[in-house]
N, C-alpha and C positions, 0 to 999 in steps of 0.2 A: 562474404569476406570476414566478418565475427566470428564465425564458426570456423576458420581456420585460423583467424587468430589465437580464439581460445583453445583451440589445439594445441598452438605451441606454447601460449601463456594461460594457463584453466582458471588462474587466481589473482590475474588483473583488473581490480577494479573499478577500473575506469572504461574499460573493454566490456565487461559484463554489464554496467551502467547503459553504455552509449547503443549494448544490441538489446536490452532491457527498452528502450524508450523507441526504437523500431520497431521492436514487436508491439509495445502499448498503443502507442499511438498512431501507426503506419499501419499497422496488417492485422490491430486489432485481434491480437491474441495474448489475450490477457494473464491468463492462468502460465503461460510462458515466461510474459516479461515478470509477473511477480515472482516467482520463481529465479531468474534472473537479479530482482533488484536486492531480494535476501542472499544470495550469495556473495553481490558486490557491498553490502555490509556486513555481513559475516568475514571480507576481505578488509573492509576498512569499515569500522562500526562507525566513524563519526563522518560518513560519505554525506553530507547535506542532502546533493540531488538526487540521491539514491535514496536516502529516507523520506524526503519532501513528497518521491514520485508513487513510492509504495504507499502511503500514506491515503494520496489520492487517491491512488489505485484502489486502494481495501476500502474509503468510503461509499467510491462509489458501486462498488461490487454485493457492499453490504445494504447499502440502502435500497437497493434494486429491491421494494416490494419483501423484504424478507427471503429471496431466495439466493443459496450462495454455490457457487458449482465450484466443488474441491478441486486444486491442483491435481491432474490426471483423470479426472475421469471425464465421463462423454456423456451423464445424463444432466441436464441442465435443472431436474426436479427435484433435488435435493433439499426442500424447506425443511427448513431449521426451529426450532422453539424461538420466542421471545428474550426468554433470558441466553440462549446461545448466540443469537444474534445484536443484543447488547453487548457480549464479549467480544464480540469481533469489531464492535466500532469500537470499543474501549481499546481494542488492536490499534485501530486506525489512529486513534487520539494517541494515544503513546509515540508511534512511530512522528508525528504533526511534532507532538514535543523534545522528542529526539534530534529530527531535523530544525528546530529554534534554535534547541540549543547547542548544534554544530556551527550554527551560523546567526547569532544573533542581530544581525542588522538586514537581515533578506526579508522587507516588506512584507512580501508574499507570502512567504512561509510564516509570516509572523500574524498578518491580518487570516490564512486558512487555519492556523492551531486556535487563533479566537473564536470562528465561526464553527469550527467543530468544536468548543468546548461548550458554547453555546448551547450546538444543536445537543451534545448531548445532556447537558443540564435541562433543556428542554424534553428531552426523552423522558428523562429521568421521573421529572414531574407530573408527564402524561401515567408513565408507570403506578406513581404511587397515587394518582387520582381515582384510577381503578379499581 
């Protein structure tokens, strides 16, 4: 039903939002819905749920152990360096604070931008202990 929505509407984002969080959370195809969620912000940049989701989505893509499997491809071995994969949660924290600040009073999104700021200050310190 999305997919002929967004046929006739390719740049509604509330449509790309709502088949973005099917494919995440439902069918488990990641690399799809994020793909998905950057376009219904690229349609409306200050979309909350659309940044709060990709957000999620990129920490917990990135924390998996250091491996990140690029939109489109099909080999899941793709490890990344240390400092690459600091970039990508610093992805993740941007997007955390992009959806605060769309939506300042959403708990949730308020208490996960902390805890990733957190973890990455915590990264940060393992790094420079090294």
């Amino acid at each position: 039903m999305y997919k002929r929505v967004l046929e006739v509407t390719p740049v509604h984002a509330n449509t790309l939002y709502n088949y973005a969080v099917l494919l995440d959370t439902h069918l488990q195809r990641k690399n799809e819905a994020e793909s998905l969620y950057r376009r219904a912000i690229d349609m409306e940049a200050r979309h909350a749920y659309a940044l709060y989701n990709l957000a999620v989505l990129l920490e917990e893509k990135y924390a998996n152990e250091g491996v990140f499997l690029p939109p489109g491809s099909s080999n899941s071995n793709h490890a990344l360096t240390p400092d690459i994969i600091r970039q990508r949660k610093q992805e993740a924290g941007l997007f955390y604070q992009r959806a605060a600040e769309a939506d300042p009073r959403d708990a949730t999104t308020l208490a996960d931008y902390a805890a990733a700021s957190v973890r990455a200050l915590l990264d940060e310190l393992r790094t420079n202990v090294k």
